[in-house]
C-alpha positions as CSV (number, residue, x, y, z in Angstrom):
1,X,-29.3,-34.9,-11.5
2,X,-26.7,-35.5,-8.9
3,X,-26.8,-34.2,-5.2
4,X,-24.0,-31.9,-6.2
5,X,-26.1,-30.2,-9.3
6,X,-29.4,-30.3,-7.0
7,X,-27.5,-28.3,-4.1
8,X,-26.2,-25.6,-6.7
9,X,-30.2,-25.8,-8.0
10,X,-31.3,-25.3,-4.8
11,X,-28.6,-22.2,-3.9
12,X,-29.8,-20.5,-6.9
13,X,-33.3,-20.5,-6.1
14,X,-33.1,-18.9,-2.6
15,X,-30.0,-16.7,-3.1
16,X,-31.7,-13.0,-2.2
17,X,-32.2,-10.7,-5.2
18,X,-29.8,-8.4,-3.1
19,X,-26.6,-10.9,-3.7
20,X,-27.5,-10.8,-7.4
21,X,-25.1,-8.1,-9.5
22,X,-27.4,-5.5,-11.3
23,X,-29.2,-6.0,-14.2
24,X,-27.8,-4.5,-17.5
25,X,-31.1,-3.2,-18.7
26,X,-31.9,-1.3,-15.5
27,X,-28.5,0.4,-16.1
28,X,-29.5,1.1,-19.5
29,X,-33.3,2.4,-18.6
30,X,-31.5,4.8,-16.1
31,X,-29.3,6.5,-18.6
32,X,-32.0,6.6,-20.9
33,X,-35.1,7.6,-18.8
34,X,-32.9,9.1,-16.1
35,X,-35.4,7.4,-13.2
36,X,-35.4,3.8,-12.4
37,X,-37.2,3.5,-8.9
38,X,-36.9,0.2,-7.5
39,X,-34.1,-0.9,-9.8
40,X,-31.2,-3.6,-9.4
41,X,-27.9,-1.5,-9.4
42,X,-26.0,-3.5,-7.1
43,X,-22.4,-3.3,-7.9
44,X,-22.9,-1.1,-10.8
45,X,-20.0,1.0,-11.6
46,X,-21.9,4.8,-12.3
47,X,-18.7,6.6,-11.4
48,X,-18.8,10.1,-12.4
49,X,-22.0,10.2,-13.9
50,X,-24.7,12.7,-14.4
51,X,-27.9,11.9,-12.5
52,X,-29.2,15.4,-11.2
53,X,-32.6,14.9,-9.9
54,X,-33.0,11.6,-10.7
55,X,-35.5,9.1,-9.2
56,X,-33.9,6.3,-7.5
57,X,-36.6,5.1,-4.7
58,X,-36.3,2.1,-3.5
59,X,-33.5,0.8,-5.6
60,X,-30.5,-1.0,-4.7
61,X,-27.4,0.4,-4.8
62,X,-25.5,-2.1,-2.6
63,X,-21.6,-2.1,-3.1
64,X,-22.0,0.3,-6.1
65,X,-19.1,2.5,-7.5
66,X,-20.7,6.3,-6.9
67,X,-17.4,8.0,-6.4
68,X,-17.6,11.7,-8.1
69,X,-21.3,10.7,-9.2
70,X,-24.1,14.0,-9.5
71,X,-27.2,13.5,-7.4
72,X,-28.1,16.5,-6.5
73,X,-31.6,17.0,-6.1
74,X,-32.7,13.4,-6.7
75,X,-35.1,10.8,-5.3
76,X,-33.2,8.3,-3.3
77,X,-35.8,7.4,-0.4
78,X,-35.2,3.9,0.9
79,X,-32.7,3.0,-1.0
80,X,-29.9,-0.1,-0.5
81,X,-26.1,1.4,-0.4
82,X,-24.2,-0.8,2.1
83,X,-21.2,-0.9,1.4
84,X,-21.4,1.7,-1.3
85,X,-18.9,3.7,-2.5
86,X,-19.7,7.5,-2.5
87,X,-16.9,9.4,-2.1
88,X,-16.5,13.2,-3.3
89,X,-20.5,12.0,-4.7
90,X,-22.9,15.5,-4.7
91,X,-25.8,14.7,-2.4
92,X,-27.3,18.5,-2.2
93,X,-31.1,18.4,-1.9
94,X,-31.4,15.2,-2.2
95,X,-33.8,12.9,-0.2
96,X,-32.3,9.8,1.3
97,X,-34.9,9.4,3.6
98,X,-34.8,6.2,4.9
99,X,-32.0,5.1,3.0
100,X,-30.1,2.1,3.7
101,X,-25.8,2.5,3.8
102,X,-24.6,0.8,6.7
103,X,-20.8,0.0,5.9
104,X,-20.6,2.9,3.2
105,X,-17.7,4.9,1.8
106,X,-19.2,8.6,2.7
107,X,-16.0,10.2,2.3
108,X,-15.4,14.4,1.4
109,X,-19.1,13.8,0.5
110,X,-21.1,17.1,-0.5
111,X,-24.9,16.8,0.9
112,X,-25.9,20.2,2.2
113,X,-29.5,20.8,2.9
114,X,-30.1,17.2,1.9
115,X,-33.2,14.9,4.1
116,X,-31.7,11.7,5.7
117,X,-34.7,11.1,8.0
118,X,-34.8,7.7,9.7
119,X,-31.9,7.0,7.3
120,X,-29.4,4.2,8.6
121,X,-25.7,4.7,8.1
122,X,-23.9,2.5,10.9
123,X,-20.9,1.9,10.7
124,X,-20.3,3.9,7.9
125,X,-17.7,6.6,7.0
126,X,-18.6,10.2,6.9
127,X,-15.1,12.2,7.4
128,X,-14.7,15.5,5.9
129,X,-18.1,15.2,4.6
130,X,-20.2,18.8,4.1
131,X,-23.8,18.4,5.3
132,X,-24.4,21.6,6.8
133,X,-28.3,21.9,7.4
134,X,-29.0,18.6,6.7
135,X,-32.5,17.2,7.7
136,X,-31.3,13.9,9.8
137,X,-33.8,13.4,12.4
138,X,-33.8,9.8,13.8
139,X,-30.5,9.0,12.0
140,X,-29.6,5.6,12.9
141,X,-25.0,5.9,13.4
142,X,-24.1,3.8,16.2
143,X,-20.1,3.4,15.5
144,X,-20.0,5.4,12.4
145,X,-16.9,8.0,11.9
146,X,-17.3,11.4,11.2
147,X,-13.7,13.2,11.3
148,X,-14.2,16.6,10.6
149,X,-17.7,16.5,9.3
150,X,-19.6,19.5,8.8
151,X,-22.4,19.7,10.6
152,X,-23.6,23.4,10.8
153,X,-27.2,23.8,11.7
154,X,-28.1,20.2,11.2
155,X,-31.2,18.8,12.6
156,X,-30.5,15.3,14.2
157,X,-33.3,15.4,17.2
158,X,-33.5,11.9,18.7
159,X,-30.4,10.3,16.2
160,X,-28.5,6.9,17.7
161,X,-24.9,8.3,17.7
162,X,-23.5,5.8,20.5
163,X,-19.9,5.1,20.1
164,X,-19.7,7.9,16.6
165,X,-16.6,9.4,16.5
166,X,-17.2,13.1,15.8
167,X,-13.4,14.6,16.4
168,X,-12.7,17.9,14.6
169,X,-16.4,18.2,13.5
170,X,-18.3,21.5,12.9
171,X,-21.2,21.0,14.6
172,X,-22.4,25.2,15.3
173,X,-25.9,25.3,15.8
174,X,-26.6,21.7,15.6
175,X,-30.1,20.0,16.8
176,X,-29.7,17.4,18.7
177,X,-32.0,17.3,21.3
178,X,-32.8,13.9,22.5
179,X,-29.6,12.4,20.7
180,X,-27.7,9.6,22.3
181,X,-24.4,10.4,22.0
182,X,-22.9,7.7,24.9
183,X,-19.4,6.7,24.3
184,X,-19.2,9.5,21.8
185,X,-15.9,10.8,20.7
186,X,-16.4,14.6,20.3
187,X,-12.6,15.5,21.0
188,X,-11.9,18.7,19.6
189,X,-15.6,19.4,18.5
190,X,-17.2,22.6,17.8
191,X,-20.9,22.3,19.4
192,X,-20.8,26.2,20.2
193,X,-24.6,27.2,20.2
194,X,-25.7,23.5,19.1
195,X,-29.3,22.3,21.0
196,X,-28.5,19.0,23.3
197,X,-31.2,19.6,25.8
198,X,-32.1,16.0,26.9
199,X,-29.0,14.5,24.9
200,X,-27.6,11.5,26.4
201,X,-23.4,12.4,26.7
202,X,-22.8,9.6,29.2
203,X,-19.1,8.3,28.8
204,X,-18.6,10.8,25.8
205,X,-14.9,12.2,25.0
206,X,-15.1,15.8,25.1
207,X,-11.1,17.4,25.4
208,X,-11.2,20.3,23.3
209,X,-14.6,20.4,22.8
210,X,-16.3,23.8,22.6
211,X,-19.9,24.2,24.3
212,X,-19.6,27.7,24.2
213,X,-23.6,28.8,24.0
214,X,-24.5,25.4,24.0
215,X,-28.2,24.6,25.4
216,X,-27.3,21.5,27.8
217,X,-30.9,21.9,30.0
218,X,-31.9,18.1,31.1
219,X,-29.1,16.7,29.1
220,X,-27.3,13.5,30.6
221,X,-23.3,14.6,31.5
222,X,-20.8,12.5,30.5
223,X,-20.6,11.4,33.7
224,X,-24.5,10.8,34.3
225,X,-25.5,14.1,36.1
226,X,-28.4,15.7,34.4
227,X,-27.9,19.1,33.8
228,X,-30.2,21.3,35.7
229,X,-32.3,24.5,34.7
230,X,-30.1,27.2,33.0
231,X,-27.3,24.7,32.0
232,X,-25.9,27.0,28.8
233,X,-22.3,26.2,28.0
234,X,-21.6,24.0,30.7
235,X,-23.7,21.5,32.7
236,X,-24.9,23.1,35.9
């Protein structure tokens, strides 16, 4: 064997699992058993399909067609979806805990009262997307965009938000207490009523941001001042 044939040898033997395009018969055990936890999807085109409730732990989904795909309700802790595409994809309920999408296509996606604990989706894109009352404490979304998400009542206490751009977002009644938001864009932002006590605003763009009701008590001020005792609505 020449040194040409040995080096291919050689590339096949350490290229990651996660490079590798998914297996057919993982495909075919999900349409069949509807679960395949742990599986290798990677690339797989499931556009539009049916997976309601579905459980998907652990497996990877990395640069997968999910555009239009049904997941409402299913299992999808820890999973790999960087660089996934997931637009108009139905989320609701589901539990993405820990999930993996850095780099994913998030677009007009529907997730309402879905878990994205610890979840990590920098540098993803989130515009338009609906995920009113979403569980997302700890989210990890440094540089992620989120034009005109929804928001409404979501929990995301002590998320990495630095650099996000949240412009025309609904976020009423938001927790983010303990968020850093520094370098944030929240132009045009609805955050009347949200919790931001302790939130770190430092160098954040606020014109036309509403704070209307806001709690803002021992939050850092966009520029640095820590807002004192009673700050509700404006930093005091």
């Amino acid at each position: 064997m020449g040194p040409k044939s040995l080096l291919l040898a050689a590339l096949v033997v350490i290229m990651p699992l996660s490079l590798q395009a998914y297996f057919p018969e993982d495909v075919d055990r999900l349409e069949k058993e509807r679960k395949c936890a742990g599986c290798n999807l990677a690339e797989a085109d499931l556009n539009s399909w049916q997976l309601r409730g579905v459980d998907l732990n652990q497996a990877d989904l990395d640069r997968a067609n999910l555009q239009w795909v049904d997941l409402k309700g299913a299992q999808l802790k820890g999973i790999r979806a960087k660089g996934t595409l997931l637009r108009w994809a139905n989320l609701e309920n589901a539990d993405l805990s820990g999930a993996q999408f850095a780099g994913a296509d998030l677009n007009l996606l529907s997730a309402s009262n879905s878990i994205w604990v610890g979840a990590d989706l920098g540098g993803s894109d989130l515009s338009y997307a609906e995920l009113n009352n979403a569980r997302m404490d700890g989210l990890i979304a440094p540089l992620t965009k989120m034009l005109g998400i929804d928001l409404r009542g979501a929990r995301l206490k002590r998320a990495n938000l630095r650099n996000v751009f949240l412009g025309d977002a609904n976020l009423i009644g938001a927790h983010l207490r303990g968020a850093k938001l520094v370098g944030a864009s929240l132009e045009n932002t609805n955050l009347t009523g949200a919790d931001l006590r302790e939130a770190d605003l430092t160098g954040a763009k606020i014109t036309g941001a509403h704070f209307d009701g806001a709690q803002l008590e021992g939050a850092q001020w966009i520029d640095g001042k820590v807002c004192g005792l009673g700050s509700v609505g404006e930093c005091k």
